[in-house]
C-alpha angles and dihedrals in degrees: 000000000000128000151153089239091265105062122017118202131190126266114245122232124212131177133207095234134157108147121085104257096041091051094045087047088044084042087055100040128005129060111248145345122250097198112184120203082018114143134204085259094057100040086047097051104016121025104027095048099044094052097036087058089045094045090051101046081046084059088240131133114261100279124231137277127211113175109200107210130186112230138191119172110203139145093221099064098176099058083037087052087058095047103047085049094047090058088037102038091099097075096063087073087049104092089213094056091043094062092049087053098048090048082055088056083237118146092208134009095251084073093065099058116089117250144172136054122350085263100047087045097052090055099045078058101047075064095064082048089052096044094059102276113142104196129008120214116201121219124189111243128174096020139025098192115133089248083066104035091058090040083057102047082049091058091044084050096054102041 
């Protein structure tokens, strides 16, 4: 529980899951989902849809879900591309990545962070928004400079 002393509230949980059974058991118990490498195709058809019905038969409010992307704004996409695959390059060995990236028709994870200039960005995440997402949480990928960084908290600010 967490309070100010004169109201205590109850501390959400939320679980990082993506496969079936976790998503059914977060759906029934817990409040929300935090899916990472998730993209507006598989929270649309896949996350969103398998939770909301546990949740449901489990007589719960539709959890949340917080879809975790990894983010570089640049204006040279392409160097920031290979940046951002070779840092993410490791969850395409992982099978239930694998799965997520292969639902998003991908053919690496790299492909499903969003990348480019602030506008470009801004839109790649509405489409976490319009797939079901209810809220988006930007990670820096690719590179961590304080250019980046503040490009990354404008494009927070505007989306």
């Amino acid at each position: 529980m967490a309070g100010d002393g004169a109201r205590w509230h109850p501390i959400p949980i939320y679980v990082a899951a993506m496969g079936p059974r976790a998503l059914r058991v977060t759906g029934e118990l817990a409040d929300g989902t935090l899916p990472y490498l998730a993209g507006p195709r598989t929270i649309a058809e896949f996350i969103e849809p398998t939770i909301a019905k546990a949740a449901a038969d489990a007589g719960r409010p539709a959890p949340r879900i917080v879809a975790v992307v990894p983010v570089l704004v640049a204006r040279d996409v392409d160097t920031a591309r290979d940046a951002v695959a070779a840092e993410l390059s490791f969850y395409d060995t992982i099978p239930s990545y694998q799965k997520v990236i292969a639902r998003e028709n991908a053919s690496a994870a790299a492909e499903l962070a969003a990348v480019g200039a602030p506008d470009a960005v801004v839109r790649q995440l509405r489409r976490y928004a319009d797939a079901g997402a209810t809220d988006v949480v930007l990670t820096p990928v690719g590179r961590s400079d304080a250019a980046s960084l503040a490009a990354l908290r404008e494009v927070a600010a505007s989306f």
